[in-house]
C-alpha positions as CSV (number, residue, x, y, z in Angstrom):
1,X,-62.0,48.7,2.9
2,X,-60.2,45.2,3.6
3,X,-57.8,44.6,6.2
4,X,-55.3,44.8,3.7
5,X,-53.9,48.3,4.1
6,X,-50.8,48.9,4.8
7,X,-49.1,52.4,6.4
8,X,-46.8,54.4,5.1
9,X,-44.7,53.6,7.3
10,X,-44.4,49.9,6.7
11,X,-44.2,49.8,3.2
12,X,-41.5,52.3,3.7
13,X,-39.6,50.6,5.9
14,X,-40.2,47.3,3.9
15,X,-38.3,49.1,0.9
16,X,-35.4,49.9,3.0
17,X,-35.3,46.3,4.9
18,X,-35.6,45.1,1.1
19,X,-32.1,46.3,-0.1
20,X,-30.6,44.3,2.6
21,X,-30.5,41.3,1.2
22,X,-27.7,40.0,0.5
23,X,-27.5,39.2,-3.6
24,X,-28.4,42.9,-3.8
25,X,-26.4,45.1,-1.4
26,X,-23.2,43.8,-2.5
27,X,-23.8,44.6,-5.8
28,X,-24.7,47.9,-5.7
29,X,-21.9,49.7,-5.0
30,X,-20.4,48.3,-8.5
31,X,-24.0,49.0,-10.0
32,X,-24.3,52.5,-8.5
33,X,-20.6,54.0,-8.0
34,X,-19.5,53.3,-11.8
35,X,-22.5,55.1,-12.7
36,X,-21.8,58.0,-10.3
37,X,-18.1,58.3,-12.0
38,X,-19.9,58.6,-15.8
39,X,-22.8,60.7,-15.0
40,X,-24.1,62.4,-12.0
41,X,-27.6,62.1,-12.9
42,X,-27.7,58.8,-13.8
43,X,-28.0,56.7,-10.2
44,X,-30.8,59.0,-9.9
45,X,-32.6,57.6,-13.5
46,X,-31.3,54.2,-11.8
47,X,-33.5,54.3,-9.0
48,X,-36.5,56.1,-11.1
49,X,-36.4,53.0,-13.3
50,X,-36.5,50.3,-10.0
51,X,-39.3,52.8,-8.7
52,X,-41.6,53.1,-11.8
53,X,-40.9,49.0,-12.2
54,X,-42.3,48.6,-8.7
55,X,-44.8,51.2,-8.6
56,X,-46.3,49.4,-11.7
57,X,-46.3,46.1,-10.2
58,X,-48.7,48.0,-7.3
59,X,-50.8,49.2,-10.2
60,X,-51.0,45.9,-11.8
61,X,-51.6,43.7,-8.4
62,X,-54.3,46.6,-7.6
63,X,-56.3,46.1,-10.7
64,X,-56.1,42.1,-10.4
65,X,-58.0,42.3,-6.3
66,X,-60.2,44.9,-7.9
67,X,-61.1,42.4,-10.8
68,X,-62.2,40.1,-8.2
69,X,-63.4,42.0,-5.7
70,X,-66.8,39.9,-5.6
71,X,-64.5,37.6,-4.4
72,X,-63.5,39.0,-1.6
73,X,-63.1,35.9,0.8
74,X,-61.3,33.6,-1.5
75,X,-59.0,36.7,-1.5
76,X,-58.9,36.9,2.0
77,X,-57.9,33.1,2.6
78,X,-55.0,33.6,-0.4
79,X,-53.6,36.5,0.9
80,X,-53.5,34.6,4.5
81,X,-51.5,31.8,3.3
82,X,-49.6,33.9,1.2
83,X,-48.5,35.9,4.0
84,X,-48.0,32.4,6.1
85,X,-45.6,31.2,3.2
86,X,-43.4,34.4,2.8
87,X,-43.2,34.5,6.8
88,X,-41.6,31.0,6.6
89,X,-39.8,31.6,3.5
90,X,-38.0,34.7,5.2
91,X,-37.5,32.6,8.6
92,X,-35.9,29.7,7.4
93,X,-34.2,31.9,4.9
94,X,-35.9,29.9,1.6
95,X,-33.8,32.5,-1.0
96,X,-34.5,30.9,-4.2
97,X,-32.9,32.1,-8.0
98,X,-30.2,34.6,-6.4
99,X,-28.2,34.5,-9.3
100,X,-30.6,36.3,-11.5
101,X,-30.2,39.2,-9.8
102,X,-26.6,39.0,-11.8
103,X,-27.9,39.5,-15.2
104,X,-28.3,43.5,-15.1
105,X,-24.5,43.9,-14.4
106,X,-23.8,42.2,-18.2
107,X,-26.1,44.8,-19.8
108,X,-26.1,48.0,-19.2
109,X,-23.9,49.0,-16.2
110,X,-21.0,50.1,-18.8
111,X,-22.9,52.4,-20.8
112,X,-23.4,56.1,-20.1
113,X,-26.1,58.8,-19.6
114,X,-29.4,58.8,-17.6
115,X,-31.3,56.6,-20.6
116,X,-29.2,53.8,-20.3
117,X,-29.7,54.3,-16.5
118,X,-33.5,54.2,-16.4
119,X,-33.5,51.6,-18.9
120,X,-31.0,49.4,-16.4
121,X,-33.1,50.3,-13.5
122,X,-36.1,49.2,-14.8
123,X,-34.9,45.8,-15.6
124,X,-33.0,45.9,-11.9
125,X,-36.5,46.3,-10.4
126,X,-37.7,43.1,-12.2
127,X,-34.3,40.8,-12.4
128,X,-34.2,41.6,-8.3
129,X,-37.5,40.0,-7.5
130,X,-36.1,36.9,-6.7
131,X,-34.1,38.5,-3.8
132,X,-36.9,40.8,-2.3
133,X,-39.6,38.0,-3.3
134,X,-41.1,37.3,0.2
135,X,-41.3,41.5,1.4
136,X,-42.3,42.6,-1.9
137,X,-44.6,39.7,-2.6
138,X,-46.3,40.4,1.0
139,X,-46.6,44.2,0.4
140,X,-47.9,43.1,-3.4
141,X,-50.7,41.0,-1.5
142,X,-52.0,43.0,0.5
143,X,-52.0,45.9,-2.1
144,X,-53.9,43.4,-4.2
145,X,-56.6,42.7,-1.0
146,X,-57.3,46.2,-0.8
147,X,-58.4,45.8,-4.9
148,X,-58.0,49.7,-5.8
149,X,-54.8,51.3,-8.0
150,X,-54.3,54.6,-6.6
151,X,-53.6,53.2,-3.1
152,X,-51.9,50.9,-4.9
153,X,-49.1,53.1,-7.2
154,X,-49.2,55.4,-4.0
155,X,-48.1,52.6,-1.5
156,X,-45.9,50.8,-4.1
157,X,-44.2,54.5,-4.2
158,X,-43.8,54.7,-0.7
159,X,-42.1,51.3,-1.0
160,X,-39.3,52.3,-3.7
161,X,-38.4,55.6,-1.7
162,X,-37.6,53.1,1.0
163,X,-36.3,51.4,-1.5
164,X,-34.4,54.4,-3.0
165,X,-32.9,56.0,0.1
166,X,-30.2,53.8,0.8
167,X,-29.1,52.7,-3.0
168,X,-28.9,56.7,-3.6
169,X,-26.7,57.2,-0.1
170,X,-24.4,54.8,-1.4
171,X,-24.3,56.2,-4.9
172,X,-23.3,59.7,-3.9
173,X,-21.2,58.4,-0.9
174,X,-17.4,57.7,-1.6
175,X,-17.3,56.0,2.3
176,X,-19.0,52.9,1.3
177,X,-17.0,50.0,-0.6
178,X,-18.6,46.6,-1.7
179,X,-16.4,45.3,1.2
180,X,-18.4,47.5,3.9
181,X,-21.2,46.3,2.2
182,X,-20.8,42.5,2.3
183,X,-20.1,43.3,6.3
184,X,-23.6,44.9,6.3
185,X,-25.3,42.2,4.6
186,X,-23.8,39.8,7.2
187,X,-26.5,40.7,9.7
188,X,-29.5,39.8,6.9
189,X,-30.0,36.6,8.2
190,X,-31.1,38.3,11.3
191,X,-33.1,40.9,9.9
192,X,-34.9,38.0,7.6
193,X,-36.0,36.3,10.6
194,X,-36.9,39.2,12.4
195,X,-39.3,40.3,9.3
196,X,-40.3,37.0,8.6
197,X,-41.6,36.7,12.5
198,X,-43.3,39.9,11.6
199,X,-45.4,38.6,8.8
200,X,-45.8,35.1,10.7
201,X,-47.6,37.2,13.4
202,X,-49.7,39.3,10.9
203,X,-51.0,36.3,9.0
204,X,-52.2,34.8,11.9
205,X,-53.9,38.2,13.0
206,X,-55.2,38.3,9.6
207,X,-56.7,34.9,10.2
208,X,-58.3,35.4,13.3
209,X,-59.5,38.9,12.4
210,X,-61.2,37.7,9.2
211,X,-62.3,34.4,10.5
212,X,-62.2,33.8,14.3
213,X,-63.0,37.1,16.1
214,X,-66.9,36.7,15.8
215,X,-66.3,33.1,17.6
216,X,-64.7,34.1,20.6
């Protein structure tokens, strides 16, 4: 086994840190609240679709590392700078192609029943990437380091029920409004820099764990 697992915990708590950002949180009460007004059932199909669209990214990213598993430390030294990059891009707040995470609210939003709902979560899970780029591309690497698909789907699930918890709070709660939410996301920059600290630290433990500890 690499040193690229990753507990429970973190990838849950990566999911929830995830909806934070701030070209996604304001959003989703208009997303999630209309939806809630047409059909009961269909937040729920919402978040299904953004789950099975990231748990298939885990499955995907886990068959790629096991591909080139003989690999293993050209995997190592990718997943390192990888990490290094997304740290930075998180700390100095690097947020690039925001706006795509617009593009779900033309299609889809207005129509009715769970379908439509999974369908418009699905796509939500892969238009939002931009926004959740550095914390889902970090979980994404080291899912791909540790090269195998069940711990892949099965971490990658962990992630979306972080992901889940909060978007289906707001669906089915009538306290939040998309100007509570906007005073929420006003503390992102904060919790960016905090996370992006975070993976800073644990690419250089990765470095000196795979490279330097037999030197010292």
């Amino acid at each position: 086994m690499f040193y690229g697992s990753i507990s429970p915990l973190t990838a849950l708590g990566a999911g929830i840190v995830s909806v934070l950002s701030p070209c996604i949180l304001p959003l989703l009460p208009a997303v999630l609240a209309t939806s809630t007004g047409k059909d009961k059932l269909r937040p729920l199909a919402i978040v299904l679709g953004v789950s099975i669209s990231f748990t298939a990214m885990g499955v995907v990213t886990s068959a790629f590392g096991a591909a080139f598993h003989t690999h293993v430390i050209q995997l190592k030294i990718l997943a390192e700078i990888l990490i290094l990059l997304m740290g930075f891009a998180l700390f100095f707040d690097l947020s690039l192609l925001n706006s795509f995470s617009r593009f779900p609210l033309l299609a889809g939003m207005n129509e009715e029943g769970p379908v439509s709902g999974l369908l418009l979560g699905f796509s939500l899970g892969v238009l939002w990437i931009p926004c959740i780029g550095p914390i889902l591309g970090s979980i994404l690497t080291m899912v791909a380091l540790e090269g195998n698909t069940t711990v892949g789907a099965f971490t990658l699930s962990i992630y979306s029920l972080g992901f889940a918890i909060p978007m289906l709070v707001l669906a089915y709660s009538a306290r939040f409004s998309s100007s509570k939410m906007k005073l929420i996301a006003r503390h992102d920059a904060k919790i960016k820099k905090g996370a992006g600290i975070v993976l800073i630290l644990f690419g250089l433990w990765m470095i000196y764990n795979n490279h330097l500890r037999l030197l010292f």
